[in-house]
C-alpha positions in Angstrom: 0.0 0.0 0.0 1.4 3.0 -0.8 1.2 6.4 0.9 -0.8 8.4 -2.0 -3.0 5.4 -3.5 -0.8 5.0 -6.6 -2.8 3.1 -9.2 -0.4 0.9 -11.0 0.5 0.0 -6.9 -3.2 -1.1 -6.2 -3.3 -3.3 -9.5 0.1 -4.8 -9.1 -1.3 -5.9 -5.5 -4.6 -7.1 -7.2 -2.9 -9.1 -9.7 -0.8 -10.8 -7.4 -3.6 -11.6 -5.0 -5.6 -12.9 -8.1 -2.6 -15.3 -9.2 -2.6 -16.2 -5.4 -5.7 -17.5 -5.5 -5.5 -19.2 -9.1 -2.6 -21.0 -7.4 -4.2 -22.0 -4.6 -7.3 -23.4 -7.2 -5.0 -25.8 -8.7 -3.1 -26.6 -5.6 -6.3 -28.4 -4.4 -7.1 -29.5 -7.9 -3.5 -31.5 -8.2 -4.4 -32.8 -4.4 -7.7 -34.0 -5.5 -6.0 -35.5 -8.8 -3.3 -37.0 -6.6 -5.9 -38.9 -3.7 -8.0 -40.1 -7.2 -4.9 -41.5 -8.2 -3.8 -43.3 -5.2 -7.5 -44.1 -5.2 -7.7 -46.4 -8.5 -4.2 -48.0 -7.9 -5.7 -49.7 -5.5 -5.5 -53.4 -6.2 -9.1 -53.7 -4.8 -10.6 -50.9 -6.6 -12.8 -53.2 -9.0 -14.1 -54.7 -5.6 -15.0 -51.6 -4.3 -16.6 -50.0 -7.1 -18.6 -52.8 -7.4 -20.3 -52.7 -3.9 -20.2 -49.0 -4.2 -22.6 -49.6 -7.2 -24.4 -51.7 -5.4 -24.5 -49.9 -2.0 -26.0 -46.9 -4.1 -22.8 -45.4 -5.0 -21.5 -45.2 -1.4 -18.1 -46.8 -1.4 -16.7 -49.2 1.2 -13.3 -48.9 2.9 -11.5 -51.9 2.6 -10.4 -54.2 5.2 -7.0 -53.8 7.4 -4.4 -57.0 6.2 -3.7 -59.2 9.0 -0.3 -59.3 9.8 2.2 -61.9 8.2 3.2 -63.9 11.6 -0.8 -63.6 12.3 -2.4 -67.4 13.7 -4.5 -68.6 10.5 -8.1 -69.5 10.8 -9.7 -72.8 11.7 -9.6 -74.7 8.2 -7.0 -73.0 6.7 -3.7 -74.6 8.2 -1.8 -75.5 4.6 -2.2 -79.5 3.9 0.4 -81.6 4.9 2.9 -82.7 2.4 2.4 -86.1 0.6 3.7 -89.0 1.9 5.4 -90.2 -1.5 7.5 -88.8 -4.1 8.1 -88.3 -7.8 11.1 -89.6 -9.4 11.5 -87.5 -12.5 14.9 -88.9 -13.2 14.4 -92.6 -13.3 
């Protein structure tokens, strides 16, 4: 702000408050862009768009993983190995 209200002053200040605010627009655009993006690379996404669709377009968070050295469930302990071999050499 100047002391006598010099014009070019006043639009130099306007222009840069303008640009501001254009910057700021796609500042939140490339965030929105970016959260999309991290969105559909998802491995699940199909799964969740598909109960979104059917859960009227409300979309589902997906599960937490259970950890690697987490017990497994009753029924899926791995099968024992066989009791016989192949001999692909004989």
């Amino acid at each position: 702000m100047s002391l006598f209200g010099c014009r070019g002053c006043e639009a130099k200040s306007a222009e840069i408050r303008r640009l501001g605010e254009q910057l700021k627009w796609f500042e939140e655009q490339v965030d929105r862009q970016n959260r999309r993006l991290l969105e559909v690379a998802d491995p699940r996404i199909n799964e969740r768009l598909v109960q979104a669709d059917r859960l009227d377009r409300r979309p589902v968070t997906a599960a937490p993983r259970a950890a690697p050295d987490a017990p497994l469930l009753p029924g899926t302990e791995p099968a024992p190995p066989p009791a016989w071999e192949v001999d692909v050499e004989g």
